[in-house]
N, C-alpha and C positions, 0 to 999 in steps of 0.2 A: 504494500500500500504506500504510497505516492507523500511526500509530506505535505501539499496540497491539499489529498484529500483528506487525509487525518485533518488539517486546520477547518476542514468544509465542514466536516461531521460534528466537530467541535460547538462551532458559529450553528448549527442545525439542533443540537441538543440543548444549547444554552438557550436559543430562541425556545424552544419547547420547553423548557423547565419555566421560564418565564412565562411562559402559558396556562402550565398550569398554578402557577402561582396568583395569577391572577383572578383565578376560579375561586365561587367563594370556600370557604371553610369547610363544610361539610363534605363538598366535591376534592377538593383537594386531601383531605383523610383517606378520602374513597380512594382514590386516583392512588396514592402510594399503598394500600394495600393492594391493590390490584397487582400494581408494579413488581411488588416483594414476590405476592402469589405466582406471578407469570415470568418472576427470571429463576425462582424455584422449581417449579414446573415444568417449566421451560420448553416452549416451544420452539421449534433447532431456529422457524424464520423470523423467532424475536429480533435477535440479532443482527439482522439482513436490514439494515437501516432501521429507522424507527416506525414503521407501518401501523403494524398492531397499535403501538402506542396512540399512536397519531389519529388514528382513524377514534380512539377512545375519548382520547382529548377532543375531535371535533364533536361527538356524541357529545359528551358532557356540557361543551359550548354552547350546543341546540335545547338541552336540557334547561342548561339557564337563562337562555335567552324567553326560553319557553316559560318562566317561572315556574319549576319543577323542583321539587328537593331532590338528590341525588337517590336518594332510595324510591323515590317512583320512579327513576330512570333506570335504574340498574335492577331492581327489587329489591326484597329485605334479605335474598341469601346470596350475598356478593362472589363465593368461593362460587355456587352454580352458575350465576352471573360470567363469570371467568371460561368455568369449563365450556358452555356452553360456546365461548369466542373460538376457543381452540379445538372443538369436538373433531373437527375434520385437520388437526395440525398433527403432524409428526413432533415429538416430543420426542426429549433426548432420552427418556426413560423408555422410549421405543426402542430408540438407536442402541440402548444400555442392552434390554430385553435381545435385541437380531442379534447383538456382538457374544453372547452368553451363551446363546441357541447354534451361532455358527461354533462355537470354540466345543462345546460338548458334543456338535452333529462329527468335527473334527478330530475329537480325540476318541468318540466311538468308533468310527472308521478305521481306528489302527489295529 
């Protein structure tokens, strides 16, 4: 990776952290557990720029715009809230899971 691009990505994150900090209180609690949840979890395209994120932080922006408390926008169970984003995501607990399955399909074979 390019030292450019590292300065991009940087100049990209700080404007979204500033984003969400500008969400009110309640959104913004919401928004880092999410965050915690989802680099725990972790879906492998978290990573891959800030997409997920992003696409969260606009949610929540329509939310408030909307006069909504963040638990009518997300609901009251935030962890199912989450899964529900990544239902269709590879997960690195997938990647864990294939890498475990090949290494014993592997060592069967001998």
């Amino acid at each position: 990776m390019s030292f450019k691009k590292i300065m991009e990505g940087k100049k990209e994150w700080k404007a979204h952290v500033a984003r969400v900090k500008a969400l009110p209180k309640d959104y913004q609690i919401v928004y880092k557990e999410i965050q915690k949840y989802l680099f725990k979890v972790g879906p492998v395209e978290l990573n891959e720029g800030n997409g997920l994120l992003s696409e969260i932080l606009n949610f929540f922006e329509e939310g408030v715009a909307a006069g909504k408390g963040v638990l009518q926008v997300t609901g009251t169970d935030v962890a199912a809230f989450c899964d529900e984003l990544i239902a269709d995501s590879k997960t690195y607990a997938d990647l864990y899971q294939e890498s475990v399955k090949q290494k014993v399909d592997k060592a069967m074979k001998k």
